[in-house]
N, C-alpha and C positions, 0 to 999 in steps of 0.2 A: 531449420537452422543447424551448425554443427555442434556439435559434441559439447557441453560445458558441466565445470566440475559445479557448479549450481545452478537450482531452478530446473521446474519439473513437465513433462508433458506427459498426458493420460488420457485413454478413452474417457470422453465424458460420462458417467452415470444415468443419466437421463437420456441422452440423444446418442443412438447405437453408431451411427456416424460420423459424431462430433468427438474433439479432442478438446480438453480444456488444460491450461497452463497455471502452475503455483509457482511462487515464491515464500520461500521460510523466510523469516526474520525472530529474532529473541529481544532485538533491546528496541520495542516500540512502545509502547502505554510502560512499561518499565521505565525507557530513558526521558519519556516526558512528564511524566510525574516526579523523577529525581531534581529536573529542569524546575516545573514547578513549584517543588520545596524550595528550594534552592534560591531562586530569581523573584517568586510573587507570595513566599510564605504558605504555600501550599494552596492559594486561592487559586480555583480553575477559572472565575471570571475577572480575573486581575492576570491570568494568564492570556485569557481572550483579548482584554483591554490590550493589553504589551504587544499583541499579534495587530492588532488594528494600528498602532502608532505607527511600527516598524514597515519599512519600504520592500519590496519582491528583491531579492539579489543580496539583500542581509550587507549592502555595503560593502561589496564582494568578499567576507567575510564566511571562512566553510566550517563546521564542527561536526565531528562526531561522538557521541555520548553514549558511550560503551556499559554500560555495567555490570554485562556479562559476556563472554566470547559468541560473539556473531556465526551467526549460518550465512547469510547472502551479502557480498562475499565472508569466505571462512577467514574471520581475523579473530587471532586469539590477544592478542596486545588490548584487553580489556582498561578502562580509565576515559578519560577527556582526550580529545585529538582535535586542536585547533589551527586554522590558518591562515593567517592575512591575505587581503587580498593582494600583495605582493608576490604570495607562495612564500612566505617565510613562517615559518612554525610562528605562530603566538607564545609570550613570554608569559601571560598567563591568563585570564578571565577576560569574555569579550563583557559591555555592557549589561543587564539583565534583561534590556527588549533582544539585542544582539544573542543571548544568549536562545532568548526564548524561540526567536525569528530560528537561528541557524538549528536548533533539534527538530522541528517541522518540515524545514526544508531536508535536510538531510536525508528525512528519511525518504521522502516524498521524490525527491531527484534521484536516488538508489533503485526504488522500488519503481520509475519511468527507466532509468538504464537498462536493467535488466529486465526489466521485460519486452523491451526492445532486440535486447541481444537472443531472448530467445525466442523469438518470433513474433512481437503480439504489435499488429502496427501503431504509428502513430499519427495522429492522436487518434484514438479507442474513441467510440462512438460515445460512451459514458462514462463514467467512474460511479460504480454504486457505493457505498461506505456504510460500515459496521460499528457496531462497537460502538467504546464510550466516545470514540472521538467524534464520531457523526453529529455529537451536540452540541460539539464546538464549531459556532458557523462562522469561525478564522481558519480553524481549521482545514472544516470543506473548501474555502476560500482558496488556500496554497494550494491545493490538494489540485483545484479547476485549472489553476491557474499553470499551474508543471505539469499538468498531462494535456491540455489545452484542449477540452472540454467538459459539460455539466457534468456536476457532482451531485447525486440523487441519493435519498436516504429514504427507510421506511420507518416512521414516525412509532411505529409500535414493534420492531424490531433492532434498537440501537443497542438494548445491551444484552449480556449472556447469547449473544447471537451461535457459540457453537454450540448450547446446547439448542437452540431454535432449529438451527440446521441437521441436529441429528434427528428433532423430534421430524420435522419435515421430509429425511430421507425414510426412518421407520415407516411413516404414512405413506409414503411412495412405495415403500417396498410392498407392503402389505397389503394396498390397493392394484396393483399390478397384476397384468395376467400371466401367466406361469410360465415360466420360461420356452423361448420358442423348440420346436419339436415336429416330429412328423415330417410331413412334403416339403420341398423347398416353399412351395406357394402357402402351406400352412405357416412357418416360420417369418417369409415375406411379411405377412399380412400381422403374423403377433411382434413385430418388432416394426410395422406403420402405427401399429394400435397403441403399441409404449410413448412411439414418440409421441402421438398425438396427445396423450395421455399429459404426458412432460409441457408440452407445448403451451397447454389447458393451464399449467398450474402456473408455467414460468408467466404467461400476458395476465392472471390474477394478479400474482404477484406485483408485476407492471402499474394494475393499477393503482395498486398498492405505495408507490414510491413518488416521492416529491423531488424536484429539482430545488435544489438552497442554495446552489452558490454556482455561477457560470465564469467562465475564465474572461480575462483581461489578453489581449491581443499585446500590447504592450507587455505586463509582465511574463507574459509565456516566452514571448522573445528573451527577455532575459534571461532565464533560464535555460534555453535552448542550447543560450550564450556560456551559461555556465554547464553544462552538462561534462563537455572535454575537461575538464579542469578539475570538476568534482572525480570523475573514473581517475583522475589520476590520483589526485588525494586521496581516495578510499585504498587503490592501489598502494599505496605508499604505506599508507595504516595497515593494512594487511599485509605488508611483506617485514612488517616487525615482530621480534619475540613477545612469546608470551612474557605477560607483566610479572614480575618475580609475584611470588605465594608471602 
């Protein structure tokens, strides 16, 4: 893909061959939790409830819930950014399922944009999910639903997942054979051996993981539907100042 001023491509750590793709974001478990206060009283399963009422497409209804200046894309215009689905700025508060419905989606249509734009096809073979959200199964739900395939979680890895993943790469690093050296065919053979190594821990892993939530054919279309519309609204939100101090 060409050049963009966000989102990231790296050799993979595991796989000496493979390249793997990030996107940063700052206002996710942040903007849905302030959602949650805000809309269900801070209940996460009155937040679940409110995702279950509400329809895919939020009533072509877009938001974004800022509460600190964004990395993907770089918007500093921090606050609420809402919009009919006319495209007319909202005059103020969508509903509280509306609200709930449009911070999921948001993010979830953001983080399918751009990984789109910087190479990653679609729809992705899977969506695995982290984190506290992985145990919201509405969550996972939107989540299948806008990249338009299962969404798999590991049942004993939903929270504190960075520190799981550093404990996990420490063990890789420290089981690993020592960096390649010598012949080319010495080198060849200790960088088959790494990967294979990788390969071993990533299909554990595998089995490790449950599918919870598989997409709607119907709601992916609408989404699909809404993709152009959202890159422009987030466009729009990011080409504002920052929110005065």
């Amino acid at each position: 893909p060409p050049p963009r001023l966000h989102g990231h491509l790296m050799p993979h750590p595991s796989f000496p061959a493979a390249f793997f793709a990030m996107l940063v974001y700052k206002n996710g478990a942040r903007a849905r939790s302030a959602v949650c206060d805000a809309a269900c009283g801070g209940a996460w399963s009155a937040f679940e409830a409110s995702l279950a009422k509400s329809q895919p497409g939020n009533n072509g209804k877009l938001l974004l819930h800022l509460p600190l200046p964004e990395i993907t894309p770089h918007i500093l215009a921090t606050g609420v950014h809402r919009e009919e689905e006319s495209g007319a700025p909202a005059p103020g508060p969508f509903s509280d399922d509306e609200e709930v419905r449009g911070v999921v989606e948001a993010r979830a249509l953001s983080m399918r944009l751009h990984a789109q734009e910087i190479g990653i096809a679609f729809p992705p073979a899977r969506v695995v999910l982290t984190g506290g959200s992985a145990q919201n199964k509405r969550v996972c739900k939107v989540m299948a639903d806008v990249f338009g395939c299962a969404v798999e979680v590991n049942s004993q890895a939903v929270g504190d997942t960075a520190a799981l993943g550093a404990a996990l790469r420490a063990q890789e690093a420290a089981t690993a054979p020592d960096p390649p050296g010598g012949t080319e065919t010495e080198r060849q053979r200790d960088t088959e051996t790494a990967s294979a190594e990788a390969a071993r821990g990533t299909k554990r892993q595998r089995r490790e993981l449950t599918v919870v939530a598989t997409p709607d054919p119907d709601a992916t279309a609408v989404y699909t539907a809404m993709l152009a519309r959202f890159k422009a609204f987030e466009a729009r939100v990011a080409a504002l100042p920052a929110a005065p101090s």
